[in-house]
Each structure stands twice: as structure tokens, then as C-alpha cells.
PQR file with spaces between the fields and no chain letter, atoms N, CA, C, O and H, PARSE charges and radii, in Angstrom:
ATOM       1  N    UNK     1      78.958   96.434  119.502 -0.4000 1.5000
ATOM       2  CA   UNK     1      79.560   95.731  120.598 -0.0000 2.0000
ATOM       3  C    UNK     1      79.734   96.720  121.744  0.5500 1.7000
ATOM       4  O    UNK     1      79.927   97.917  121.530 -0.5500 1.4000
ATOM       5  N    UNK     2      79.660   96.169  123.024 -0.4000 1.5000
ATOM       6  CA   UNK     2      79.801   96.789  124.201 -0.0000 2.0000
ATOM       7  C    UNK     2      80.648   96.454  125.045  0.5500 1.7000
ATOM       8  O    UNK     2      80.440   95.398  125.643 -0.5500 1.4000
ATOM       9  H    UNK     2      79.503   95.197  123.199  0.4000 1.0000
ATOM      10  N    UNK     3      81.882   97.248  125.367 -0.4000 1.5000
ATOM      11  CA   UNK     3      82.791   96.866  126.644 -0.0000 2.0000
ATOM      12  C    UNK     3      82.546   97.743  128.044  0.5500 1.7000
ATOM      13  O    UNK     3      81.559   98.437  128.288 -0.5500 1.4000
ATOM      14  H    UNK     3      82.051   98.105  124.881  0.4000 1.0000
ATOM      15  N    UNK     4      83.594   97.548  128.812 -0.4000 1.5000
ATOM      16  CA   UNK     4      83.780   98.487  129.776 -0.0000 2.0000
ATOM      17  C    UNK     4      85.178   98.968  129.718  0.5500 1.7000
ATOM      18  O    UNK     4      86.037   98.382  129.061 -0.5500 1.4000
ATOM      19  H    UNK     4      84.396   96.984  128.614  0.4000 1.0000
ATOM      20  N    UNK     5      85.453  100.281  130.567 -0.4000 1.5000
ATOM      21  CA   UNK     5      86.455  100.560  130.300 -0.0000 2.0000
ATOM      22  C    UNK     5      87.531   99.987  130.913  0.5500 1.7000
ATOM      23  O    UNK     5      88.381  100.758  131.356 -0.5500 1.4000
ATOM      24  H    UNK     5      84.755  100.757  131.101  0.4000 1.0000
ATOM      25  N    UNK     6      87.671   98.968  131.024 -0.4000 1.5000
ATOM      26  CA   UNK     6      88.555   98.078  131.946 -0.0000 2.0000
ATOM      27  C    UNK     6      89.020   97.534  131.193  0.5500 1.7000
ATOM      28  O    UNK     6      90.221   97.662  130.954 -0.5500 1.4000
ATOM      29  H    UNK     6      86.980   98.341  130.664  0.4000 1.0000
ATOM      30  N    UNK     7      87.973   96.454  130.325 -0.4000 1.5000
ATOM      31  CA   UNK     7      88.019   95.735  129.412 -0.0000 2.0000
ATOM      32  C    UNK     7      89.178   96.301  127.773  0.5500 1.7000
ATOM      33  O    UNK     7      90.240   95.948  127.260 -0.5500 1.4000
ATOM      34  H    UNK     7      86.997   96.350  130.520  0.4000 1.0000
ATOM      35  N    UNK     8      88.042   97.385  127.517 -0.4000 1.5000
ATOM      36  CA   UNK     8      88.897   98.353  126.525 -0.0000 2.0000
ATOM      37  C    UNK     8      90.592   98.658  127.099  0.5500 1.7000
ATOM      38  O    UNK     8      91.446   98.211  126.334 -0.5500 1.4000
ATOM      39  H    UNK     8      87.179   97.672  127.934  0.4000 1.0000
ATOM      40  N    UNK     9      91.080   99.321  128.272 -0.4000 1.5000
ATOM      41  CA   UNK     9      92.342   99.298  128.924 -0.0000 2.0000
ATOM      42  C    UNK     9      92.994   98.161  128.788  0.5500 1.7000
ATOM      43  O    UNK     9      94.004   98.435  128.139 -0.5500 1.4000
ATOM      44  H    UNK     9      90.386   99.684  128.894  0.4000 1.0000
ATOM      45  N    UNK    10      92.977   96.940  129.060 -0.4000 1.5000
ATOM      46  CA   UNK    10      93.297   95.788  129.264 -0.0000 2.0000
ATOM      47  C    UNK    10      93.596   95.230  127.367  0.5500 1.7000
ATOM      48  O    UNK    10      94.541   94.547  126.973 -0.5500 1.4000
ATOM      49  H    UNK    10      92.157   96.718  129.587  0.4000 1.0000
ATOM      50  N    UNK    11      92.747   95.652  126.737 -0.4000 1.5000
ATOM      51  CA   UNK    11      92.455   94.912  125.224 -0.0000 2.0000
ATOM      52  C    UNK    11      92.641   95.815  123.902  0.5500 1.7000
ATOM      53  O    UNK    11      92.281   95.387  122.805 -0.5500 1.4000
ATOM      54  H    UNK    11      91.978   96.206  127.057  0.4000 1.0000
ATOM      55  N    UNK    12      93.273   97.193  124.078 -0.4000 1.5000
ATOM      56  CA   UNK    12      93.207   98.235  123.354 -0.0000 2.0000
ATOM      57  C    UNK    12      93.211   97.863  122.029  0.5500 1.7000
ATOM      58  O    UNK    12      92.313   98.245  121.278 -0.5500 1.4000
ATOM      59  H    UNK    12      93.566   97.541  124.969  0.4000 1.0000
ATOM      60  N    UNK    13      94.528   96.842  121.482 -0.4000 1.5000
ATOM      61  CA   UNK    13      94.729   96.358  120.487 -0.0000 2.0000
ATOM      62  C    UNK    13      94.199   95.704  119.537  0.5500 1.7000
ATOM      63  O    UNK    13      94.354   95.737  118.316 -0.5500 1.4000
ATOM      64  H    UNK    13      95.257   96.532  122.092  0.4000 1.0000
ATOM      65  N    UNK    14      93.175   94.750  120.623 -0.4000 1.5000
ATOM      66  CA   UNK    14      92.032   94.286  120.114 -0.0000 2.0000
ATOM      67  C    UNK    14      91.184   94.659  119.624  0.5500 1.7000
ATOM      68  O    UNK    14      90.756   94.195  118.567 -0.5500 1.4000
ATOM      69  H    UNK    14      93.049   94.723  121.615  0.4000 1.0000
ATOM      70  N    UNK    15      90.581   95.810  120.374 -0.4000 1.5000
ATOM      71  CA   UNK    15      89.374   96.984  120.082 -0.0000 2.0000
ATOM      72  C    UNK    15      90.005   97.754  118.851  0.5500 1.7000
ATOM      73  O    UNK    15      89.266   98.282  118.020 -0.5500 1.4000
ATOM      74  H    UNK    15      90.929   96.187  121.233  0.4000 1.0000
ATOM      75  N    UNK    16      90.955   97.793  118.780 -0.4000 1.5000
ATOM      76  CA   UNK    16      90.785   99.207  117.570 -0.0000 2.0000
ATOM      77  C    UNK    16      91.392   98.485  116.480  0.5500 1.7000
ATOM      78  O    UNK    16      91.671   99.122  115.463 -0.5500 1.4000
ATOM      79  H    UNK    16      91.555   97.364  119.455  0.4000 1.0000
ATOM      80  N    UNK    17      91.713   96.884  116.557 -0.4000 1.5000
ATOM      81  CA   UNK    17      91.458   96.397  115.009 -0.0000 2.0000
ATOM      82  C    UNK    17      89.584   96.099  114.974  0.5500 1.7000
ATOM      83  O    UNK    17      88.910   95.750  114.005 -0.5500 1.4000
ATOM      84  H    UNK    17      91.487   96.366  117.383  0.4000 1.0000
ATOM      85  N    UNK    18      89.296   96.282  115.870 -0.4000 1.5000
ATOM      86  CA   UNK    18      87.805   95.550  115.438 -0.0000 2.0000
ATOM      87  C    UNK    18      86.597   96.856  115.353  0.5500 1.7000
ATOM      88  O    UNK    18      85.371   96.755  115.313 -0.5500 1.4000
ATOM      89  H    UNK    18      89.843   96.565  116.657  0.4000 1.0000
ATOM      90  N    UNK    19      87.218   97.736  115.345 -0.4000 1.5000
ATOM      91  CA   UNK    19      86.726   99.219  115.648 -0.0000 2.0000
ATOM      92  C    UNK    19      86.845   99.752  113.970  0.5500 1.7000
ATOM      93  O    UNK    19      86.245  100.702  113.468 -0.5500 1.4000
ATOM      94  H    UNK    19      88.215   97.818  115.377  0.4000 1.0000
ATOM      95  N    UNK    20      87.813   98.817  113.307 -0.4000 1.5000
ATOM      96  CA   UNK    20      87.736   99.360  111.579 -0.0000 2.0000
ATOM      97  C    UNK    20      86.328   98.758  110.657  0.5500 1.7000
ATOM      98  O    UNK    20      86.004   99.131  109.529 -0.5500 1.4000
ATOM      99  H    UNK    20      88.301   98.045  113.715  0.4000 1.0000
ATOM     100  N    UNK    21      85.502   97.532  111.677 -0.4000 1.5000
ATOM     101  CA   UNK    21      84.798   96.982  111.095 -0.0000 2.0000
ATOM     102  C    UNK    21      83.330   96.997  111.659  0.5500 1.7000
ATOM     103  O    UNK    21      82.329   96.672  111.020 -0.5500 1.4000
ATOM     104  H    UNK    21      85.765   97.229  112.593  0.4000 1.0000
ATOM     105  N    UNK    22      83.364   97.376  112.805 -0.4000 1.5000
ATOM     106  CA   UNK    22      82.154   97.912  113.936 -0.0000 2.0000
ATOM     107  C    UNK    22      82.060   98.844  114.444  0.5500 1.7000
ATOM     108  O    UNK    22      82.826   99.662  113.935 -0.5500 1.4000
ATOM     109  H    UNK    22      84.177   97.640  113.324  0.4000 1.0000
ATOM     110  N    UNK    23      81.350   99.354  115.461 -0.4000 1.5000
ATOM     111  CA   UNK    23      81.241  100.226  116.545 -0.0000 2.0000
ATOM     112  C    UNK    23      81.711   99.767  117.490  0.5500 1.7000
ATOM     113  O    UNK    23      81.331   98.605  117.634 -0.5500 1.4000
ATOM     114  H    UNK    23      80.727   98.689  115.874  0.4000 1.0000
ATOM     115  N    UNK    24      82.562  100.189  118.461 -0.4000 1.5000
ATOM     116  CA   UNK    24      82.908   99.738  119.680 -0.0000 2.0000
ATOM     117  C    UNK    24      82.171  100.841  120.809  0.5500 1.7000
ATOM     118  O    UNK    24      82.786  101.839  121.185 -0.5500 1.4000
ATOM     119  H    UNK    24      82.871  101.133  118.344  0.4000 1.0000
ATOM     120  N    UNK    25      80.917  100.552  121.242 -0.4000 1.5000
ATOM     121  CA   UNK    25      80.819  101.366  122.564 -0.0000 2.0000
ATOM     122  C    UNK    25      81.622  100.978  124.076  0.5500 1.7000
ATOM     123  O    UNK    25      81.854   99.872  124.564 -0.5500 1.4000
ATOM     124  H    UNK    25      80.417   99.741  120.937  0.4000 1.0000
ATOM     125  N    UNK    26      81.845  101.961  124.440 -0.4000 1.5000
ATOM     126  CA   UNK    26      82.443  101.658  125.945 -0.0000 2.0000
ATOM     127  C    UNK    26      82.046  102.488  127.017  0.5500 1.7000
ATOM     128  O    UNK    26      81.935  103.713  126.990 -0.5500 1.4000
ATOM     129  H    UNK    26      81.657  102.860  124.043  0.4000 1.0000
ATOM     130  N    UNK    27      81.775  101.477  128.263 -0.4000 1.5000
ATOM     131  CA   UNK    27      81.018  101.815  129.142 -0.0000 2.0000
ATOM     132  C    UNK    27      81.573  101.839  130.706  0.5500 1.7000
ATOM     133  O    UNK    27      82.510  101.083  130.958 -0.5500 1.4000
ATOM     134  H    UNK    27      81.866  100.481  128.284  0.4000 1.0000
ATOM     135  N    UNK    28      81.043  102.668  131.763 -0.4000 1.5000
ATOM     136  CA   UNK    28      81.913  102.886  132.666 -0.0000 2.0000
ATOM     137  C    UNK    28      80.499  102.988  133.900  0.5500 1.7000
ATOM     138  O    UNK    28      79.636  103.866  133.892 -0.5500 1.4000
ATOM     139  H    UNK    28      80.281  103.282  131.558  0.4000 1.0000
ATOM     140  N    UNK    29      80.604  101.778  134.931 -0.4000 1.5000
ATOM     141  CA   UNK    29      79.347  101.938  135.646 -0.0000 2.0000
ATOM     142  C    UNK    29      77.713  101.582  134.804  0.5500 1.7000
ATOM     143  O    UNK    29      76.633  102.023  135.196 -0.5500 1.4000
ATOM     144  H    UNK    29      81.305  101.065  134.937  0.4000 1.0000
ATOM     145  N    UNK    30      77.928  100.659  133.554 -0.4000 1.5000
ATOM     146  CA   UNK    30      76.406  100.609  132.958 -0.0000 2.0000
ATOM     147  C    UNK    30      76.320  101.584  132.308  0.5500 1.7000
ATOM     148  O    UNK    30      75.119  101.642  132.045 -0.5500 1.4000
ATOM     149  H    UNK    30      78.806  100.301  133.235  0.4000 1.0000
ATOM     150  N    UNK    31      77.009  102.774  131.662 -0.4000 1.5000
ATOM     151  CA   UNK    31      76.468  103.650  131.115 -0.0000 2.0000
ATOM     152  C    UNK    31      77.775  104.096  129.624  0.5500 1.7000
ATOM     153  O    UNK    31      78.996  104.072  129.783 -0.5500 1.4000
ATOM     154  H    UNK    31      77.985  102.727  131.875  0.4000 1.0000
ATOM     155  N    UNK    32      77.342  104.317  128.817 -0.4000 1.5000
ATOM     156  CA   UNK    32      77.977  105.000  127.962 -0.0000 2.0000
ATOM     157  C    UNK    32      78.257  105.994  128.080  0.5500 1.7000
ATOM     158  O    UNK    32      77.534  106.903  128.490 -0.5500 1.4000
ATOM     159  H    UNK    32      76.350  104.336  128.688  0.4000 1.0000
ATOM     160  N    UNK    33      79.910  106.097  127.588 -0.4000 1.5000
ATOM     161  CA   UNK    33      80.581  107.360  127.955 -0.0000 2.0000
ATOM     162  C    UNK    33      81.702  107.447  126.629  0.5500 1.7000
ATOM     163  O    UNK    33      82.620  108.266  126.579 -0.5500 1.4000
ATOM     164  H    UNK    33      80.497  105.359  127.255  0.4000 1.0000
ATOM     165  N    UNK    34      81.440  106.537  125.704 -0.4000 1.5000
ATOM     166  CA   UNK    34      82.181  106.850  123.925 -0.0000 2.0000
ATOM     167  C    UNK    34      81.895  105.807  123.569  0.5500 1.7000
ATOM     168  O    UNK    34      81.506  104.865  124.259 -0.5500 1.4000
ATOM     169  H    UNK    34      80.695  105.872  125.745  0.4000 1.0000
ATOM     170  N    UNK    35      82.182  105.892  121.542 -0.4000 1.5000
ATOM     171  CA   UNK    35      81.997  105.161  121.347 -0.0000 2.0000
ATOM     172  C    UNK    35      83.541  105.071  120.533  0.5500 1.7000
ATOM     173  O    UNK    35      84.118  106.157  120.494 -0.5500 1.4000
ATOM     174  H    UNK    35      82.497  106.657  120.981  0.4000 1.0000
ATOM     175  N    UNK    36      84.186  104.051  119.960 -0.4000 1.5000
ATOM     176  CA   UNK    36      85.189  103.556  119.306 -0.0000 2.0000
ATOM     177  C    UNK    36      84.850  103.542  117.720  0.5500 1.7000
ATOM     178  O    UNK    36      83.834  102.850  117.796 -0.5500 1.4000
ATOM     179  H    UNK    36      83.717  103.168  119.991  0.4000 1.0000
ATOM     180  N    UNK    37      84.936  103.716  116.856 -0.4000 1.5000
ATOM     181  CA   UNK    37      84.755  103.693  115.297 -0.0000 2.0000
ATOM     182  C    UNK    37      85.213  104.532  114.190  0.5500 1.7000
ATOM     183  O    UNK    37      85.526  105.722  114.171 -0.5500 1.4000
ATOM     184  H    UNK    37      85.761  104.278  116.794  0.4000 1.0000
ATOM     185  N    UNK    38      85.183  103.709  113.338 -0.4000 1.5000
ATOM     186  CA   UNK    38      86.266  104.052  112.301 -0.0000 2.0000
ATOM     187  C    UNK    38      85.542  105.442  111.302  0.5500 1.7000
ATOM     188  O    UNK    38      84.453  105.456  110.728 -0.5500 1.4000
ATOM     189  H    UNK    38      84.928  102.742  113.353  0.4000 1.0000
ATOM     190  N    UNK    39      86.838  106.772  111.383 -0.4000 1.5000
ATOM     191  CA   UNK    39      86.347  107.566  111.021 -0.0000 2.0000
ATOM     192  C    UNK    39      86.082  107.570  109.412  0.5500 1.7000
ATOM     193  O    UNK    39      85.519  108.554  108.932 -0.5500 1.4000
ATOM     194  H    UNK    39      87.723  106.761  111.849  0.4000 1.0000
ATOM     195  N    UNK    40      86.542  106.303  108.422 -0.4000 1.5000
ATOM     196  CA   UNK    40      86.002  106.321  107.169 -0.0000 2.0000
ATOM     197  C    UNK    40      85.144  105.660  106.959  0.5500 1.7000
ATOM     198  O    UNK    40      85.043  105.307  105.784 -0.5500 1.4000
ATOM     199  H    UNK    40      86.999  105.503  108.812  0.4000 1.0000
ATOM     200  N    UNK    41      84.322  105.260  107.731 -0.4000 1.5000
ATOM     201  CA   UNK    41      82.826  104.212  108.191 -0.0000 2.0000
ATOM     202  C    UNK    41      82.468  104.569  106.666  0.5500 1.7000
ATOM     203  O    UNK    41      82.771  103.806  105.749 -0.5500 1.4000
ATOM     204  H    UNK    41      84.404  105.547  108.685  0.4000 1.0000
ATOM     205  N    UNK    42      81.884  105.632  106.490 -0.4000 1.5000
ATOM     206  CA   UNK    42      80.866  106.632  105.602 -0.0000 2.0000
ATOM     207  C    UNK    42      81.100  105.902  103.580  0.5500 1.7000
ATOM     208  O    UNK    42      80.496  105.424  102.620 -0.5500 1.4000
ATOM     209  H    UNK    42      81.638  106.252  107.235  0.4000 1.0000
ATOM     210  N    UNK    43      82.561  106.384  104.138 -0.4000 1.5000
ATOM     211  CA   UNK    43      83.047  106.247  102.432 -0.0000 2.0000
ATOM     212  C    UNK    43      83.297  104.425  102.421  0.5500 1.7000
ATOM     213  O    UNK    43      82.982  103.929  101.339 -0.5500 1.4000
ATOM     214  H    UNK    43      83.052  106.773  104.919  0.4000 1.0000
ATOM     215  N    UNK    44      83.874  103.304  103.601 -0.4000 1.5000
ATOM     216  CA   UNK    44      83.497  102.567  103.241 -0.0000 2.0000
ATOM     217  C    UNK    44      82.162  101.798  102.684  0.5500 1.7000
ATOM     218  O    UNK    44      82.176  101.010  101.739 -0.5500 1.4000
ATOM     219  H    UNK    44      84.130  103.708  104.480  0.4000 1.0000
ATOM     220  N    UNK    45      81.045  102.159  103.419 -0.4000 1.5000
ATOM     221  CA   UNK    45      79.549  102.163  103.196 -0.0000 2.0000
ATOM     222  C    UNK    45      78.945  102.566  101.749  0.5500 1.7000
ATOM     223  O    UNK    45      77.891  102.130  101.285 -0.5500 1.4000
ATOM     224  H    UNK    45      81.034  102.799  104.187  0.4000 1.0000
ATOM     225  N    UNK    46      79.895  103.558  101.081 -0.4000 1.5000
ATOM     226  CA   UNK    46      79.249  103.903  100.021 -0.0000 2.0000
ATOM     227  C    UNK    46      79.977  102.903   98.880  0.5500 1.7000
ATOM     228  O    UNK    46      79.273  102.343   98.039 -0.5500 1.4000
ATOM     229  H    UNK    46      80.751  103.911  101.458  0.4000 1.0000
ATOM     230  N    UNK    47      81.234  102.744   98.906 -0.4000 1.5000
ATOM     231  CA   UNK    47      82.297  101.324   97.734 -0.0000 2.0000
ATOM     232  C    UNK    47      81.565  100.224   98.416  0.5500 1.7000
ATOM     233  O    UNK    47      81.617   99.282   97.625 -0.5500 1.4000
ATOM     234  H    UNK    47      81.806  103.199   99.589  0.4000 1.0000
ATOM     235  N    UNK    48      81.091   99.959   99.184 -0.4000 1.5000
ATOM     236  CA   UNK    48      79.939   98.713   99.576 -0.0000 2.0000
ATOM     237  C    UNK    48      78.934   98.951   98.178  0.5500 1.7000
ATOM     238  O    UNK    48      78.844   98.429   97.067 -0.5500 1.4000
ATOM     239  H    UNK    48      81.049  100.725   99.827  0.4000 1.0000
ATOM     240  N    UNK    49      78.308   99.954   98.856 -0.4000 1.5000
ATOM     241  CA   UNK    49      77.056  100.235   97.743 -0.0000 2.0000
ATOM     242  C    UNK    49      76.962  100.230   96.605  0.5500 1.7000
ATOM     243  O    UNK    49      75.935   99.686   96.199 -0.5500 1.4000
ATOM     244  H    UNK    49      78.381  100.378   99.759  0.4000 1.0000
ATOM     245  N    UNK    50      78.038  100.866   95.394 -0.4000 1.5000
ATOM     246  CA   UNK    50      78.581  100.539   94.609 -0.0000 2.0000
ATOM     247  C    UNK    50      79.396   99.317   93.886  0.5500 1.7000
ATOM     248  O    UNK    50      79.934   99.525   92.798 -0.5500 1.4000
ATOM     249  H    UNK    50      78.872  101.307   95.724  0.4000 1.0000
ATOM     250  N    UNK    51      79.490   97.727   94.674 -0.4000 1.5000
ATOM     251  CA   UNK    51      79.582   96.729   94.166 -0.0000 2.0000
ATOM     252  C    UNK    51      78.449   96.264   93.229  0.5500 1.7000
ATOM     253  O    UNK    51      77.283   96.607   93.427 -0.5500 1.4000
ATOM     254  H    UNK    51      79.053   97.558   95.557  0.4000 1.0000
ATOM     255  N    UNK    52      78.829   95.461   92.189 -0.4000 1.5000
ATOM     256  CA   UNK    52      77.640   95.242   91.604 -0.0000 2.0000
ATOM     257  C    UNK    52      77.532   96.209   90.275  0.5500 1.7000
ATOM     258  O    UNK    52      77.881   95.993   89.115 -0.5500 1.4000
ATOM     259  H    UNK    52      79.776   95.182   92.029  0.4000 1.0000
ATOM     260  N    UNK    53      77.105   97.008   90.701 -0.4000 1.5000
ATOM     261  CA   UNK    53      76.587   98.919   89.141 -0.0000 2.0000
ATOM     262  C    UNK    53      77.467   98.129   87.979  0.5500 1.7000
ATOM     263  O    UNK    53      77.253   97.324   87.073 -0.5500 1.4000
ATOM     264  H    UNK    53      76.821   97.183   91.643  0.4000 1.0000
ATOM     265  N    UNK    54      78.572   98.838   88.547 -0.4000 1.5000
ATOM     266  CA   UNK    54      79.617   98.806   87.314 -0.0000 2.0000
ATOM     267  C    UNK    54      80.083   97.270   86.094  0.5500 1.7000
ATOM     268  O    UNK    54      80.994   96.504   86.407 -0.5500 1.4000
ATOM     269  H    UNK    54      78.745   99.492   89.283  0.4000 1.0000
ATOM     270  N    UNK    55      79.725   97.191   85.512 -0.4000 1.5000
ATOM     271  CA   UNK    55      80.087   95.988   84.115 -0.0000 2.0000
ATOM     272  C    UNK    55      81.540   95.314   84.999  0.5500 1.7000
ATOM     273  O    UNK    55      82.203   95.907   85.851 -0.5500 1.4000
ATOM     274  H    UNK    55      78.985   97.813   85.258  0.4000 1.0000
ATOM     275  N    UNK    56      81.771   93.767   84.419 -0.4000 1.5000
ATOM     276  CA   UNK    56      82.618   93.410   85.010 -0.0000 2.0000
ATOM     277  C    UNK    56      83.959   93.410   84.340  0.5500 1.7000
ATOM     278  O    UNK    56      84.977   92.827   84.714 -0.5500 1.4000
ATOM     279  H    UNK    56      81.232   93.286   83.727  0.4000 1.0000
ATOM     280  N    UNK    57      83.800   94.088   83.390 -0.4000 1.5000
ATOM     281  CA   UNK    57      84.989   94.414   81.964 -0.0000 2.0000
ATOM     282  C    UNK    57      85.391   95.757   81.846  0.5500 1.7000
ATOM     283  O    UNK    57      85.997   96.249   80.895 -0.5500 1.4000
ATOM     284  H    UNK    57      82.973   94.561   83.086  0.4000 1.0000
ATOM     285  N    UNK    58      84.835   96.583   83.359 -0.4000 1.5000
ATOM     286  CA   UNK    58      85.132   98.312   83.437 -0.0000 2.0000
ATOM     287  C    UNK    58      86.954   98.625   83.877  0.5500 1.7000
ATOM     288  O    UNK    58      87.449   98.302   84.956 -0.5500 1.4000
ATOM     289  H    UNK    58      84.343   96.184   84.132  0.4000 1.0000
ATOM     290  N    UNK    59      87.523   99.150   83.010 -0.4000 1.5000
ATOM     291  CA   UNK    59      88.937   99.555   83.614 -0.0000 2.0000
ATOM     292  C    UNK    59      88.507  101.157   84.277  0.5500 1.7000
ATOM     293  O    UNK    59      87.416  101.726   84.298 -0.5500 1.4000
ATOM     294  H    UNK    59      87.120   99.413   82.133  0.4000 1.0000
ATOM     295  N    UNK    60      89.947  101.614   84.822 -0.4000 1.5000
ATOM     296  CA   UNK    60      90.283  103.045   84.821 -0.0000 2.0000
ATOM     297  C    UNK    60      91.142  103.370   83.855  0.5500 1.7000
ATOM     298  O    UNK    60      91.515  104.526   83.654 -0.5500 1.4000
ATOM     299  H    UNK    60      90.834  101.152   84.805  0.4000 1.0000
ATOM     300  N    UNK    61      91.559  102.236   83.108 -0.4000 1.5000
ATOM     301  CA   UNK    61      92.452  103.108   81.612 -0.0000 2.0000
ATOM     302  C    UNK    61      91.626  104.130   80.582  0.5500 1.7000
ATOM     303  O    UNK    61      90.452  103.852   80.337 -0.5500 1.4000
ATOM     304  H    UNK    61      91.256  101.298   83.272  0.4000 1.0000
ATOM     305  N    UNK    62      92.066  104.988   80.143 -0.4000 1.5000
ATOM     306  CA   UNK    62      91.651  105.668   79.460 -0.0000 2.0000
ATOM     307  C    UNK    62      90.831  105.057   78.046  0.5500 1.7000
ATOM     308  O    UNK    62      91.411  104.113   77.509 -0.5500 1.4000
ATOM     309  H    UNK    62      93.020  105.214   80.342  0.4000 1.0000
ATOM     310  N    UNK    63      89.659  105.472   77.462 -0.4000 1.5000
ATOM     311  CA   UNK    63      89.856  104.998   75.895 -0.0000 2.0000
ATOM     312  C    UNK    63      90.230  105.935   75.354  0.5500 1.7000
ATOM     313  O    UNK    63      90.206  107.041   75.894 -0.5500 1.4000
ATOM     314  H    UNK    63      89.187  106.239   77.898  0.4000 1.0000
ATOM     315  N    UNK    64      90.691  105.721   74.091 -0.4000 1.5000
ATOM     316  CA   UNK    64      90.899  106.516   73.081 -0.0000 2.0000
ATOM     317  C    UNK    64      90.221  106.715   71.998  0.5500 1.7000
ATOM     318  O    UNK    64      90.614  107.532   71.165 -0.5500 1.4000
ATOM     319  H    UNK    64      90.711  104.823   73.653  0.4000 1.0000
């Protein structure tokens, strides 16, 4: 998604709940000058990837 920085000023609250689930670029004059996004992007992307693998009867309890 693309704002301006007006937009972003005006909507901050908005942007940085929606910044946990996208990229927010923001722009000043047509041009990019940052972008907004969530710094655990990475590790969410990978518990994405990992749905599915694991049996649907897997705990974290210990066996014995």
C-alpha cells in the first residue's frame, strides 16, 4: 500500500495497525521516502510456513 505523508500524519493509527499485516510505503511529492512495516514480518512468515508439517495430535508436553 501507498500513502502520502499527509495522509500517514492525518491517519497514524490507522497505518500502524495495518503496518502489522503489510507494507506501508509513504510518499512525499510522488516519490518514496520510507516504508512502514512490521519488524517481526520474517518470523511471522516462517509459523505461516510451518502450518500444516506438524500431526494434528502434536503437544509441547513432555513424553515420558
Amino acid at each position: 500500500m501507498s500513502i502520502t505523508a499527509t495522509e500517514l500524519k492525518m491517519n497514524l493509527s490507522k497505518y500502524l495497525l495495518l503496518s502489522a499485516t503489510e507494507d506501508v510505503y509513504i510518499t512525499r511529492n510522488g516519490k518514496v521516502i520510507s516504508k512502514l512495516t512490521n519488524p517481526f514480518q520474517e518470523r511471522v512468515d516462517l509459523a505461516k510456513s510451518l502450518f500444516g508439517i506438524l500431526p494434528n495430535d502434536a503437544s509441547l508436553a513432555r513424553r515420558t
